[in-house]
Biopython code that builds the backbone (N, CA, C, O; Angstrom):
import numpy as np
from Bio.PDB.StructureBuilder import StructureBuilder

atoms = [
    (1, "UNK", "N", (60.090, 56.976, 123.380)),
    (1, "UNK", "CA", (61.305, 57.047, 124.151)),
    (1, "UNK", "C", (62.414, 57.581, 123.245)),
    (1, "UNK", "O", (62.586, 57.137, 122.110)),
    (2, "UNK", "N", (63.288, 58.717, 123.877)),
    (2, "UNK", "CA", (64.552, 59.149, 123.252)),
    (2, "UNK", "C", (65.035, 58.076, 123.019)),
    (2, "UNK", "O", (64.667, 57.041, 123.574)),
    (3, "UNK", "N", (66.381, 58.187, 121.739)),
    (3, "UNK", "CA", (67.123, 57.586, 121.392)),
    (3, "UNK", "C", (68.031, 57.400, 122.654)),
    (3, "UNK", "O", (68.269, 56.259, 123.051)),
    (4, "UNK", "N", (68.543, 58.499, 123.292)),
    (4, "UNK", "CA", (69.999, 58.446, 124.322)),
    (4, "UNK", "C", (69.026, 57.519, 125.119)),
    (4, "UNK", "O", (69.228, 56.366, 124.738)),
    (5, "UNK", "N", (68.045, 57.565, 126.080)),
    (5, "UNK", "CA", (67.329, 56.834, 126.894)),
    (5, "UNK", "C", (67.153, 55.369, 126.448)),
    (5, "UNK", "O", (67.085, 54.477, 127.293)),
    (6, "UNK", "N", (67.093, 55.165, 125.395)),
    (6, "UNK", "CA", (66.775, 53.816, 125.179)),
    (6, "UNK", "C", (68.138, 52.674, 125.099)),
    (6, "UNK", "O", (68.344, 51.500, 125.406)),
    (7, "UNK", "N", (68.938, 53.886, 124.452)),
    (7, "UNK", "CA", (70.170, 52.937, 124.256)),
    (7, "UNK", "C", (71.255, 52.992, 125.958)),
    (7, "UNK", "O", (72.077, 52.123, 126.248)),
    (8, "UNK", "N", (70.911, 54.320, 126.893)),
    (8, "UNK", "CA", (71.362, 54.036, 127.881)),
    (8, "UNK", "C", (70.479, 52.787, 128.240)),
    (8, "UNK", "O", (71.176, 51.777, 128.143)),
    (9, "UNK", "N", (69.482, 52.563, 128.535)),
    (9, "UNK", "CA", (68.744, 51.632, 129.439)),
    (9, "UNK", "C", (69.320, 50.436, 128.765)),
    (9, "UNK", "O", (69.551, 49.474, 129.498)),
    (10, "UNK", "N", (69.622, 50.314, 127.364)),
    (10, "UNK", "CA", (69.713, 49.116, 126.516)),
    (10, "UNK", "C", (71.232, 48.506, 127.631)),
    (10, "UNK", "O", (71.398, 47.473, 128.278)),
    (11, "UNK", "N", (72.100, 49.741, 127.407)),
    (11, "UNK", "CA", (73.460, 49.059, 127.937)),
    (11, "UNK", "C", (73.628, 48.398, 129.068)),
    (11, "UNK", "O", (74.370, 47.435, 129.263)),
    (12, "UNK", "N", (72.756, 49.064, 129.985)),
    (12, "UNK", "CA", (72.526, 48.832, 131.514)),
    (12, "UNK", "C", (71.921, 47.300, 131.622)),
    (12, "UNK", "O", (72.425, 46.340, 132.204)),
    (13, "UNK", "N", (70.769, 47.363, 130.930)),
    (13, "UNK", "CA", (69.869, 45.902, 131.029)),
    (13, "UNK", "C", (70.701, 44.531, 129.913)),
    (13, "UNK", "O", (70.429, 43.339, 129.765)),
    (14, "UNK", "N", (71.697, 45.359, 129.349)),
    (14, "UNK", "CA", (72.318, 44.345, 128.616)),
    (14, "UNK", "C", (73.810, 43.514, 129.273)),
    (14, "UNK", "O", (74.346, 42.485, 128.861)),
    (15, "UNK", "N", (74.138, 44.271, 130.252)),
    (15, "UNK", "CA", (75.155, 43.945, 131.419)),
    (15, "UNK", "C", (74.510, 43.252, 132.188)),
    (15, "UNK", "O", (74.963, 42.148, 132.487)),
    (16, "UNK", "N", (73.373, 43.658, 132.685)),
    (16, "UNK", "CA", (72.666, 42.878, 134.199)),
    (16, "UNK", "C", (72.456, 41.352, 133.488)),
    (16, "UNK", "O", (72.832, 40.325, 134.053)),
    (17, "UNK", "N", (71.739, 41.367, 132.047)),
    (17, "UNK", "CA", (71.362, 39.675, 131.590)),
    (17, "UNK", "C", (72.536, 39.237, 131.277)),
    (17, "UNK", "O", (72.645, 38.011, 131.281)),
    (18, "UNK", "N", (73.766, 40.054, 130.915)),
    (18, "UNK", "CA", (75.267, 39.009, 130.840)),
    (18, "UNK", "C", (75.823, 38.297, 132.342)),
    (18, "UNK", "O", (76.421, 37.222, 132.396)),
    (19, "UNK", "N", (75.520, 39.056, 133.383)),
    (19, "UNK", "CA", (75.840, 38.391, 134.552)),
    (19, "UNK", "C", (74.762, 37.757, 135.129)),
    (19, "UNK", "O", (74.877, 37.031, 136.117)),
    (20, "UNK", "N", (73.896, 37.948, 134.665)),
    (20, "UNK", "CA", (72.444, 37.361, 135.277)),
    (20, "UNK", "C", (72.573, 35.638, 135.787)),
    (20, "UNK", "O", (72.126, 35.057, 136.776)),
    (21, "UNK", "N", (73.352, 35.193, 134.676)),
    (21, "UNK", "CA", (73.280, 33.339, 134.951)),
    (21, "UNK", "C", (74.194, 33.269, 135.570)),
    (21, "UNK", "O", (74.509, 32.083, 135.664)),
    (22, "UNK", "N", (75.197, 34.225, 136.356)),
    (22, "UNK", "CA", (76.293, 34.262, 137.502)),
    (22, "UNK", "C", (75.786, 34.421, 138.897)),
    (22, "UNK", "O", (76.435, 34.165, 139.911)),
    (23, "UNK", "N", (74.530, 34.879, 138.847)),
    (23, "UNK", "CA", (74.334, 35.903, 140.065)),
    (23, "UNK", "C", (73.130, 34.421, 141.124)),
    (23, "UNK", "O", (72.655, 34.535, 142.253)),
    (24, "UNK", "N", (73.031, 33.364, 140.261)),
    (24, "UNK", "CA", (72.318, 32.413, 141.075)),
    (24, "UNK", "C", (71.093, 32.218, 141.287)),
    (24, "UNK", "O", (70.411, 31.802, 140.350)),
    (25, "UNK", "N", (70.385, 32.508, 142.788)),
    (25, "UNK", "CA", (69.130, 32.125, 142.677)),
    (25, "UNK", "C", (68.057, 33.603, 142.000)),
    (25, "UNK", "O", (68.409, 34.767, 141.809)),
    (26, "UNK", "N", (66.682, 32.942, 141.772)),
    (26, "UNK", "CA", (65.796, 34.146, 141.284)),
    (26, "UNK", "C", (65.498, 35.187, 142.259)),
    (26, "UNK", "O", (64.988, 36.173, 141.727)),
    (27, "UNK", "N", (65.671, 35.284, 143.638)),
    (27, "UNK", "CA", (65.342, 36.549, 144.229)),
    (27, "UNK", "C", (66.605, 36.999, 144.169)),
    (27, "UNK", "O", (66.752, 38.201, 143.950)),
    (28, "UNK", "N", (67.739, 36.189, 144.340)),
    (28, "UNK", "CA", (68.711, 37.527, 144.089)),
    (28, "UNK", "C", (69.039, 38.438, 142.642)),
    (28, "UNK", "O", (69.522, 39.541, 142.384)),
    (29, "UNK", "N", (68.453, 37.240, 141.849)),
    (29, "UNK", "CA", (68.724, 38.235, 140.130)),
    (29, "UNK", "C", (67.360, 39.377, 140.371)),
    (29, "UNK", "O", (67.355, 40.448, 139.764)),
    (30, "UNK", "N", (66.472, 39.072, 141.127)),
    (30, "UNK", "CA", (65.671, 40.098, 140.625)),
    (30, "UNK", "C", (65.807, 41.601, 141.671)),
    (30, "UNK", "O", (65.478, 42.779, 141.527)),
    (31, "UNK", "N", (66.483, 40.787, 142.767)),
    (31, "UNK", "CA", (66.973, 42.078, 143.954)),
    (31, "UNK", "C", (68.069, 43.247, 142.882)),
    (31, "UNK", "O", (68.230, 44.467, 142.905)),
    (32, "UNK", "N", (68.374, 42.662, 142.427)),
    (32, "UNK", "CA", (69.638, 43.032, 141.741)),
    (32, "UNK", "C", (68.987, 43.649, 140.525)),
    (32, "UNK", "O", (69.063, 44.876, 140.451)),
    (33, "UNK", "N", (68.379, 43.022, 139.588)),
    (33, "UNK", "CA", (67.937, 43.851, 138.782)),
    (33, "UNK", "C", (66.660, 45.275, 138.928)),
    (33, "UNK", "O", (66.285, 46.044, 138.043)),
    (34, "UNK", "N", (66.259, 45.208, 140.335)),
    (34, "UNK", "CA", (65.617, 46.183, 140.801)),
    (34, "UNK", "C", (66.787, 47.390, 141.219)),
    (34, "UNK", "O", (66.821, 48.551, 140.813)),
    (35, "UNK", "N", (67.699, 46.722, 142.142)),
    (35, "UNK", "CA", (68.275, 47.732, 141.853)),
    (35, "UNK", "C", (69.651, 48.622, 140.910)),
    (35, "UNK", "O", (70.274, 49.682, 140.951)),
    (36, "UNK", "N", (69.589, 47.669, 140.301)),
    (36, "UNK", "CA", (70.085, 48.325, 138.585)),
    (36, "UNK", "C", (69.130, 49.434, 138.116)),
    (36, "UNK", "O", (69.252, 50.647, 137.942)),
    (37, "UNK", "N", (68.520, 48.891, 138.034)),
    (37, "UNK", "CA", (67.102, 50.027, 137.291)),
    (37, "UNK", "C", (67.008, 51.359, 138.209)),
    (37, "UNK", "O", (67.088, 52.497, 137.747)),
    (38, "UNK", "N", (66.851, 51.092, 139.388)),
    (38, "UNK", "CA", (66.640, 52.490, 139.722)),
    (38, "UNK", "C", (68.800, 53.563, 140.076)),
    (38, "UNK", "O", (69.180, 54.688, 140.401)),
    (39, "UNK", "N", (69.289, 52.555, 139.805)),
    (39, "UNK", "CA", (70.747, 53.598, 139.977)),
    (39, "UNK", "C", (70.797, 54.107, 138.965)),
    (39, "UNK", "O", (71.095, 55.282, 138.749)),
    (40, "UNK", "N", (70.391, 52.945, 137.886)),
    (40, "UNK", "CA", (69.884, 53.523, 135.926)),
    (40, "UNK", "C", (69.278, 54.757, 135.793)),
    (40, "UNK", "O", (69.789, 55.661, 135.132)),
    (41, "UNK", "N", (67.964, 54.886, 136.517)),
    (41, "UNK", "CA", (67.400, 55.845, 136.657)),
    (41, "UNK", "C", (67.889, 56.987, 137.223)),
    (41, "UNK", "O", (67.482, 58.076, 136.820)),
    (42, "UNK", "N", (68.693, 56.906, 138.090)),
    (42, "UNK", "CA", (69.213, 57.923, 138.689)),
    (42, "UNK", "C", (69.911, 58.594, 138.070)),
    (42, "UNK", "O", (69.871, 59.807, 137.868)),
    (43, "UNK", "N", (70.902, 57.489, 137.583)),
    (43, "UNK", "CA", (72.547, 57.753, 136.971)),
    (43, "UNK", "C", (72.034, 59.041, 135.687)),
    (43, "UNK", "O", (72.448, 60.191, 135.542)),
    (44, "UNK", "N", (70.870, 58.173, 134.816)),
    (44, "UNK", "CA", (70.813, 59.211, 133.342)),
    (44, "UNK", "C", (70.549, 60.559, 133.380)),
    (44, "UNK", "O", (71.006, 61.180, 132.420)),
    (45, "UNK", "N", (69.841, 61.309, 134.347)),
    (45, "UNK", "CA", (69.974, 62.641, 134.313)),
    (45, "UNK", "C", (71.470, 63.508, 134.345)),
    (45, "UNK", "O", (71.794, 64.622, 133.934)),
    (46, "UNK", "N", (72.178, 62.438, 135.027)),
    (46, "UNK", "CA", (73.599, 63.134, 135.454)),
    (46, "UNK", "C", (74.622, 62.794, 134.124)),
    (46, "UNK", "O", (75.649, 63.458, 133.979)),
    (47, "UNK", "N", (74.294, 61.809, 133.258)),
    (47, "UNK", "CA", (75.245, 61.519, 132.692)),
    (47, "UNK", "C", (74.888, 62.497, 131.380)),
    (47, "UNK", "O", (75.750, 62.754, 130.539)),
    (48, "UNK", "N", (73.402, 63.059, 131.293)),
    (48, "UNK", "CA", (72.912, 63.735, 129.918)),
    (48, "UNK", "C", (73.422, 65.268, 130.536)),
    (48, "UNK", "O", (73.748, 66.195, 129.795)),
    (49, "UNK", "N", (73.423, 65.326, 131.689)),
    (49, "UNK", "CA", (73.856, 66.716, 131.932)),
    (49, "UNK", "C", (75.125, 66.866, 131.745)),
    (49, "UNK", "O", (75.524, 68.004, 131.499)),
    (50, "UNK", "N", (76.054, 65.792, 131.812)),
    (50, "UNK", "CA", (77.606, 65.782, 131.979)),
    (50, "UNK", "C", (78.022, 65.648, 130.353)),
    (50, "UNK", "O", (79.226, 65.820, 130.160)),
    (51, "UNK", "N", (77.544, 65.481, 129.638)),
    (51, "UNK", "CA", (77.460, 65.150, 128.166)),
    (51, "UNK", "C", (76.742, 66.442, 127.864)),
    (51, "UNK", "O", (76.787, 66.378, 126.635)),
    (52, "UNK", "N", (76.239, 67.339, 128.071)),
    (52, "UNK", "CA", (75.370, 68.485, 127.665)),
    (52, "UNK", "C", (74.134, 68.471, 126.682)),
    (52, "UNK", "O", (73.632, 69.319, 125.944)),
    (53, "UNK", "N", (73.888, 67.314, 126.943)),
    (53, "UNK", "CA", (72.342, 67.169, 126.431)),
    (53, "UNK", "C", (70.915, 67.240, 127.278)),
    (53, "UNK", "O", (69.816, 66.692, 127.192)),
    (54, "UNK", "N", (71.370, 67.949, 127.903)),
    (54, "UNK", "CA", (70.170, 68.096, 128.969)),
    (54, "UNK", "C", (70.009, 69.826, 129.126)),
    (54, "UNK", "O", (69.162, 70.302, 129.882)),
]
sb = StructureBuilder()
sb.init_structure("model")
sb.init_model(0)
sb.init_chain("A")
sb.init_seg("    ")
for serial, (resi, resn, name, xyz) in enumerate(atoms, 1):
    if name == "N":
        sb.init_residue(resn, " ", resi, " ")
    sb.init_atom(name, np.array(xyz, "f"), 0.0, 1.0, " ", f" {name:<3s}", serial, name[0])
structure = sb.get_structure()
């Protein structure tokens, strides 16, 4: 895994477990962290293109 990829995913998954013990029961942390991951996914092509590393 790229460096930019790892440390984007790092930031993303490192926000979701800071609010994680806010967000209550386990299907909603994991509704939520499903869809983190895929806006994650989405988001990084656009942000490496907007940064010109793509």
């Amino acid at each position: 895994m790229e460096p930019i990829t790892a440390g984007f995913y790092g930031i993303i998954c490192g926000a979701l477990a800071a609010l994680a013990p806010h967000l209550g029961r386990v299907w909603v942390r994991l509704i939520s962290g499903a869809i983190v991951g895929v806006a994650a996914s989405w988001a990084l092509p656009m942000v490496r293109s907007s940064l010109g590393m793509y």
